[in-house]
C-alpha positions as CSV (number, residue, x, y, z in Angstrom):
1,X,-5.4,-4.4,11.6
2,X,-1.7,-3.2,12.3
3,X,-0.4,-1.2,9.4
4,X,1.9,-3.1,7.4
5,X,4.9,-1.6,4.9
6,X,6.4,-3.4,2.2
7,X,9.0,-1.6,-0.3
8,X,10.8,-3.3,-3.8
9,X,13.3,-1.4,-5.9
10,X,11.6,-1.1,-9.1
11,X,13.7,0.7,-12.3
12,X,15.4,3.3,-9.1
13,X,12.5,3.8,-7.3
14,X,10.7,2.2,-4.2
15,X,7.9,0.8,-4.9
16,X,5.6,1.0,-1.6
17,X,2.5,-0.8,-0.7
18,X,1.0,-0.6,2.4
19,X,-2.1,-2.2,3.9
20,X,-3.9,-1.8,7.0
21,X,-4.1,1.7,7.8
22,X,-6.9,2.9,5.3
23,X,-10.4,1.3,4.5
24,X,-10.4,-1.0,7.2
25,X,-13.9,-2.6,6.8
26,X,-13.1,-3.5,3.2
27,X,-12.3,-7.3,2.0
28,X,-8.7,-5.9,1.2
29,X,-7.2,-2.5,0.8
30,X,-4.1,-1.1,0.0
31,X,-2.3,2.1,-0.7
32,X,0.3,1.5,-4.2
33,X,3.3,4.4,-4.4
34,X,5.8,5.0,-6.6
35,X,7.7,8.0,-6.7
36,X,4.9,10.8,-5.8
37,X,1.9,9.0,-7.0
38,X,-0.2,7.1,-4.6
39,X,-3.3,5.1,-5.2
40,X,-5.3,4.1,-2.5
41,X,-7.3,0.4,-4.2
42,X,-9.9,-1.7,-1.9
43,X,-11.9,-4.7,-2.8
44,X,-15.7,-6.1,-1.4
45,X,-17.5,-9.3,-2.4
46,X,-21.2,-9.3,-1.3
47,X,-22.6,-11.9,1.2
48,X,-24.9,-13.7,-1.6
49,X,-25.1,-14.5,-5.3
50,X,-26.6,-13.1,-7.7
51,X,-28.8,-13.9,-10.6
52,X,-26.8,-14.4,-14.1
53,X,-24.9,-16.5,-15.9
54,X,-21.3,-14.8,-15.6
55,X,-18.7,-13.0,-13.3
56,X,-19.6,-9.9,-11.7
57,X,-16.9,-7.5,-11.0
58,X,-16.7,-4.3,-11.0
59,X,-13.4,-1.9,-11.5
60,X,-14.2,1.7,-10.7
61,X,-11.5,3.8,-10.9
62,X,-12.0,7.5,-10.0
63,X,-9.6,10.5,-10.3
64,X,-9.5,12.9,-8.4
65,X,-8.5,17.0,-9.4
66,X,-7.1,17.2,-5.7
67,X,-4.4,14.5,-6.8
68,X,-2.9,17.0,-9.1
69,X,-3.4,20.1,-6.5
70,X,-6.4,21.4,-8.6
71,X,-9.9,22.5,-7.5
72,X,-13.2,22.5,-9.8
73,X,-13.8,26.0,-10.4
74,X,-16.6,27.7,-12.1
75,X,-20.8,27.3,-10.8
76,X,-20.2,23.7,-10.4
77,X,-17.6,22.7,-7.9
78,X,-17.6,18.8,-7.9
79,X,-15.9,16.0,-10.2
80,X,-17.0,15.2,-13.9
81,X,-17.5,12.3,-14.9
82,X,-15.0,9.6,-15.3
83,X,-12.4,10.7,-18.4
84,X,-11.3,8.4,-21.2
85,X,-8.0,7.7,-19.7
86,X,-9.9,6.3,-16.6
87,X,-12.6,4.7,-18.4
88,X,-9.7,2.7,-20.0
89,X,-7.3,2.1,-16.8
90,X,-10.8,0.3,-15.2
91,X,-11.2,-1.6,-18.6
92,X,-7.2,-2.7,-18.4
93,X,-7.6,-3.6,-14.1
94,X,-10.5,-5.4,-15.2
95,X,-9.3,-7.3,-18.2
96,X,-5.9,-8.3,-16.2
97,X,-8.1,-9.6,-13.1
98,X,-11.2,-11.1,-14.7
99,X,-9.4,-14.3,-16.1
100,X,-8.1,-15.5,-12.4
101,X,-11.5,-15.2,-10.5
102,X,-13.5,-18.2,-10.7
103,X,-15.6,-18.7,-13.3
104,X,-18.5,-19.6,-11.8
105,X,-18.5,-16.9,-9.6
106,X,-21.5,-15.5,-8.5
107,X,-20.9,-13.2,-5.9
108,X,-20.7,-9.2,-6.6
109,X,-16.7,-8.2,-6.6
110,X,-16.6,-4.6,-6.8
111,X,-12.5,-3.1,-7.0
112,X,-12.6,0.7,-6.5
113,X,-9.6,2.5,-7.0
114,X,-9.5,5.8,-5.6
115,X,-5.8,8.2,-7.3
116,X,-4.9,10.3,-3.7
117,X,-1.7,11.9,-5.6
118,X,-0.4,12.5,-9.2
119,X,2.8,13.5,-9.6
120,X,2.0,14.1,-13.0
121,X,5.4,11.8,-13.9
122,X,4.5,8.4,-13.0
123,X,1.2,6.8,-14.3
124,X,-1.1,5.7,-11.9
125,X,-3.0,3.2,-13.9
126,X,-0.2,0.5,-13.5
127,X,-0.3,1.0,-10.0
128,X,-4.0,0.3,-10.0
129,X,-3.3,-3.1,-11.6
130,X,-0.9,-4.1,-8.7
131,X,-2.7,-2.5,-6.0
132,X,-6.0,-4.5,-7.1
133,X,-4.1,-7.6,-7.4
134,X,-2.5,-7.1,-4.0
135,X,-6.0,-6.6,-2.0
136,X,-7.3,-9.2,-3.7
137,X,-4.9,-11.9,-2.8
138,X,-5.1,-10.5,0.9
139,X,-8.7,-10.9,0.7
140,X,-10.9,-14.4,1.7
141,X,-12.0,-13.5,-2.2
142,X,-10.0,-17.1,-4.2
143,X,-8.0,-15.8,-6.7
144,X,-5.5,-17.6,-9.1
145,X,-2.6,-14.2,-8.7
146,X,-0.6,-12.6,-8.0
147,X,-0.1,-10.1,-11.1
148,X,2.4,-7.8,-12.0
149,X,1.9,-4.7,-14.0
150,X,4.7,-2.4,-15.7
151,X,5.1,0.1,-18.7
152,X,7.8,-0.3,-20.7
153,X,8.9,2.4,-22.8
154,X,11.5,3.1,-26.0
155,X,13.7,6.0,-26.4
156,X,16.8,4.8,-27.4
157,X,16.5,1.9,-24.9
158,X,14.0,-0.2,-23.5
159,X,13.0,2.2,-20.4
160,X,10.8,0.5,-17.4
161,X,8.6,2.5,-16.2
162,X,8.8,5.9,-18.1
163,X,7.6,9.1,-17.0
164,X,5.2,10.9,-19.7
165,X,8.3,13.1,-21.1
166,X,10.1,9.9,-21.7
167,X,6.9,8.2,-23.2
168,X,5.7,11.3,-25.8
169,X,9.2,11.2,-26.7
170,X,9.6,7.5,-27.3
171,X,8.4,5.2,-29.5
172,X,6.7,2.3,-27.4
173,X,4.4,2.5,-24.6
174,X,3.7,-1.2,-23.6
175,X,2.1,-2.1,-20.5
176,X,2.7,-5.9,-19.6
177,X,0.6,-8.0,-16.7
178,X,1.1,-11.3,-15.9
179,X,1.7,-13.9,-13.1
180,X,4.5,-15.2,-12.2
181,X,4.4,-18.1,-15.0
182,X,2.7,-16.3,-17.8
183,X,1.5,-13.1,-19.9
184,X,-2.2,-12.1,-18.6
185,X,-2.8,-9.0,-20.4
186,X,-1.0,-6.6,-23.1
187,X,-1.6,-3.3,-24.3
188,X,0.3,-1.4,-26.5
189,X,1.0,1.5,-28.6
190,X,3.8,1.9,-31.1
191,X,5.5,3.8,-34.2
192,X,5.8,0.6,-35.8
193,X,8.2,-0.6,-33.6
194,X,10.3,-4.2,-34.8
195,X,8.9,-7.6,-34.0
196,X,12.1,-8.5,-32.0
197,X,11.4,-5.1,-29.8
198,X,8.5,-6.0,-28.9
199,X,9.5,-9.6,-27.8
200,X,12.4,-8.2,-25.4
201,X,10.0,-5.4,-23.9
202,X,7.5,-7.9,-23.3
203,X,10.1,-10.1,-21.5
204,X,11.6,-7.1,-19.6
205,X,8.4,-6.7,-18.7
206,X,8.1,-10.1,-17.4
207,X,11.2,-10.3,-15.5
208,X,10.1,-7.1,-13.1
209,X,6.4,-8.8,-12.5
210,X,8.1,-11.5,-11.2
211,X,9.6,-8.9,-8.5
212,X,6.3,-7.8,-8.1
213,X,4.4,-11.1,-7.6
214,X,7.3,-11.9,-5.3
215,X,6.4,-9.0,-3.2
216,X,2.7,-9.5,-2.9
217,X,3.8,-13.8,-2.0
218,X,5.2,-12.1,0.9
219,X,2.7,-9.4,1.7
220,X,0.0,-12.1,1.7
221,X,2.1,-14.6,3.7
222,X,2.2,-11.6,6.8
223,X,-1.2,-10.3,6.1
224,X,-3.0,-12.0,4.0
225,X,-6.6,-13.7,5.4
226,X,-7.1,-17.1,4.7
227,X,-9.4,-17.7,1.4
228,X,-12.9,-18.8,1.6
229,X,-14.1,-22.2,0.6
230,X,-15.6,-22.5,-3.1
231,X,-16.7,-25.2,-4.9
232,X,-16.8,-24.1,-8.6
233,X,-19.6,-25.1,-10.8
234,X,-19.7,-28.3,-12.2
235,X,-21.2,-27.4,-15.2
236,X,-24.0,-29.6,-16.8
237,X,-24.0,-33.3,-16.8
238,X,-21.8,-35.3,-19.3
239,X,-24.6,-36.5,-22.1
240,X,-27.0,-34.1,-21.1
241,X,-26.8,-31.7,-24.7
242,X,-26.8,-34.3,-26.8
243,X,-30.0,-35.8,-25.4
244,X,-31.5,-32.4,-25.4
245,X,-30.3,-32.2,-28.9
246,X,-32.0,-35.5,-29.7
247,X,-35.5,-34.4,-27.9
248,X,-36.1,-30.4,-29.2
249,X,-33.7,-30.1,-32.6
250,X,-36.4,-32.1,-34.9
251,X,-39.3,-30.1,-33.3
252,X,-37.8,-27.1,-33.8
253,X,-37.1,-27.5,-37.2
254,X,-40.6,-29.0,-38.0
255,X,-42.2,-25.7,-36.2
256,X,-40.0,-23.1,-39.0
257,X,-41.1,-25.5,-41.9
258,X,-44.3,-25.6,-41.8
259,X,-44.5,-21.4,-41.4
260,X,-46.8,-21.1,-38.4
261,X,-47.8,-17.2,-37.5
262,X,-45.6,-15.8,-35.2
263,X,-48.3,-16.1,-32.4
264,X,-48.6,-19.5,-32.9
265,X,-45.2,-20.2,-33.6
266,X,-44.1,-19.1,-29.9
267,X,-46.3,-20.6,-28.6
268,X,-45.0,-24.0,-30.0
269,X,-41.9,-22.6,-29.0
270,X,-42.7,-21.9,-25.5
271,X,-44.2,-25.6,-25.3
């Protein structure tokens, strides 16, 4: 696949995503910068379903001491495992993405998002948000996005974007995801900050995922691949609980009442 740039002004700063030149064998893939950070995010779907009775995705998101210039020293010369900070940027990709798969999805979705550079100003973990939204809407995977992700910040002023002096300083740190219509996902943390503060952040918010959403509209319309045909569950038949409910409910009942052992008892059950 050619290698594909596409930049938006975001809050001063260029916001770059660019697909085809890493993890070429993935569903989608994309590399997310913004000001020195860079986050390299694919996606894969597996060939065939699995058993269960709910959506499986994945978010993995791995740091990486190289991305801050730093090397495992001591005995041991390899990663940890994942910190608190990434355990809760997958928990925030997945909780943003998770409502706009299909429900009765049953293939393995598996989003890995891999930080190649911390500039130790500008957070990553929104970048993951967008960059996994991006590769997914490139991907044959059907999706109900694009989402936009950005921090908004209080120090004075409503500040998009903050770096982490701005943020320890401040007295908001809001992250806002949404499509292009509505609020996905919110997380927040605040020195009890007004009501009405809150509102405008969160529409601030809003207005620059739109820019983003716009951007991914128009990476998908040069790169994206066209999305695989899915039939979503139809669930079960219209009647069909209340005529189960009209065959078991009485039985059951009758088998507590009358105190069978606990043997016997499942055994009625499993009858």
């Amino acid at each position: 696949m050619e290698s594909r740039s596409f930049t938006r002004e975001i809050a001063g700063k260029n916001l770059i995503i660019e697909t085809g030149k890493l993890a070429g064998q993935a569903a989608g893939a994309v590399t997310v910068r913004y000001g020195e950070t860079v986050v390299l995010v694919t996606v894969c779907a597996g060939a065939k379903p699995v058993e269960g009775d709910f959506l499986p995705l994945t978010v993995d998101y791995e740091e990486r001491l190289y991305a801050a210039g730093k090397i495992p020293g001591g005995f041991i010369r390899r990663e940890g495992r994942p910190s608190q900070e990434a355990t809760l940027a997958s928990r925030h990709t997945d909780r943003t993405l998770r409502p706009l798969l299909p429900k009765s999805w049953r293939r393995e979705i598996q989003v890995v998002v891999t930080v190649l550079s911390a500039d130790q100003e500008n957070s990553p973990e929104v970048l993951a948000i967008i960059g996994a939204s991006t590769a997914i809407c490139i991907s044959e995977i059907p999706f109900e996005g694009p989402i936009g992700a950005t921090r908004i910040g209080f120090n004075g002023e409503l500040v998009v974007n903050p770096i982490f002096s701005q943020l320890q300083k401040g007295t908001l740190d809001l992250v806002v995801a949404g499509t292009r219509d509505a609020v996905v996902m919110v997380e927040a943390g605040a020195r009890e900050v007004p009501e009405a503060l809150l509102l405008e952040a969160l529409q601030v918010g809003q207005q620059v995922n739109q820019e983003l959403v716009e951007l991914q509209e128009e990476i998908v319309a040069r790169v994206g691949k066209p999305k695989m045909v899915f039939v979503p569950d139809a669930g079960p038949a219209p009647g069909l609980a209340s005529e189960l409910a009209a065959l078991v409910r009485g039985r059951v009942k009758a088998l507590f009442d009358q105190g069978a052992a606990k043997g016997e008892r499942n055994t009625l059950l499993d009858d």
